[in-house]
N, C-alpha and C positions, 0 to 999 in steps of 0.2 A: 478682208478676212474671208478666209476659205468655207462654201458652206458643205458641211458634211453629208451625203446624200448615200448613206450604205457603205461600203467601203471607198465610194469616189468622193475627190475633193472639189467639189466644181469652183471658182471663182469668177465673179462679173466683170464688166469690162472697166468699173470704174476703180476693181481692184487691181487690176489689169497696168491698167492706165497709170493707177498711183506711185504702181511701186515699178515700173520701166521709165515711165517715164513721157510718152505718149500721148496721145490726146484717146476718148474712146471714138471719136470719128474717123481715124485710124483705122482704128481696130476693126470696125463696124465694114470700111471700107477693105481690110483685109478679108473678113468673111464673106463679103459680097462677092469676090472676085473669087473666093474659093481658097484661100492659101491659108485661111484660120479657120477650125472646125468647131462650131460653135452650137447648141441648143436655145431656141427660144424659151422661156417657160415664166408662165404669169407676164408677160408683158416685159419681161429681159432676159440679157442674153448671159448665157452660161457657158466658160469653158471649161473643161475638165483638163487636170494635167498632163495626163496622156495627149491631148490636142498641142498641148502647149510644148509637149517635147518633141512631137513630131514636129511642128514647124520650124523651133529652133536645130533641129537636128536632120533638117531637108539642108540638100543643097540645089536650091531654087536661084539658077544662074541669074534672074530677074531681081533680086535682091541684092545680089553681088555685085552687079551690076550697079546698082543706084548706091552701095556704099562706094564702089570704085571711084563713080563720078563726082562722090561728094567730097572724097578726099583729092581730086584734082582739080577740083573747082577751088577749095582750100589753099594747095599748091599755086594756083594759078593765081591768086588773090594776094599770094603774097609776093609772087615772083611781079607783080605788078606793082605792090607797096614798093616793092626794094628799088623797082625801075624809078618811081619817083621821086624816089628820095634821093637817090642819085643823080636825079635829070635838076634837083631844086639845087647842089651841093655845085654843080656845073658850074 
C-alpha cells in the first residue's frame, strides 16, 4: 500500500515486489545499478511513482535485451521438446 508523503505516493519494495511480481532483491539490485530511482528513509527503501514511470517508460536497450533472450530460450526449449518427441516416435 502507497504511503502518502504530501502530494507524492511513495511505495516499498515489498509493495513493489507484491504486486509485479518480483522478488525485492531485484529491485534492490535494479537500484544499485541505477535503472530504478529509489530514496532510503528510516531503514527502507522508497519509490515514488514518478520513479516507477520513468523506468517503465525508458527504453533501456539492456532490458529488451534480456526479455528478447528469454523468449528465445523459450522458443528454443521447445523447438528441442518437439525434436524429441520426434526422434522417440522414430
Amino acid at each position: 500500500m502507497a504511503v502518502k508523503f504530501g502530494d507524492l505516493n511513495l511505495y516499498s519494495l515489498e509493495d513493489i515486489a507484491g504486486t509485479i511480481g518480483i522478488s525485492t532483491v531485484t529491485l534492490r539490485s535494479y537500484i544499485a545499478k541505477g535503472k530504478l530511482k529509489a530514496k532510503k528513509f528510516g531503514g527502507r527503501f522508497y519509490i515514488s511513482e514518478d520513479a516507477l514511470r520513468e523506468y517503465f517508460t525508458s527504453t533501456d536497450d539492456e532490458d529488451t535485451i534480456e526479455t528478447n533472450t528469454q523468449v528465445s530460450a523459450k522458443d528454443r526449449t521447445k523447438a528441442v521438446n518437439k525434436r524429441k518427441r520426434q526422434l522417440a516416435t522414430a
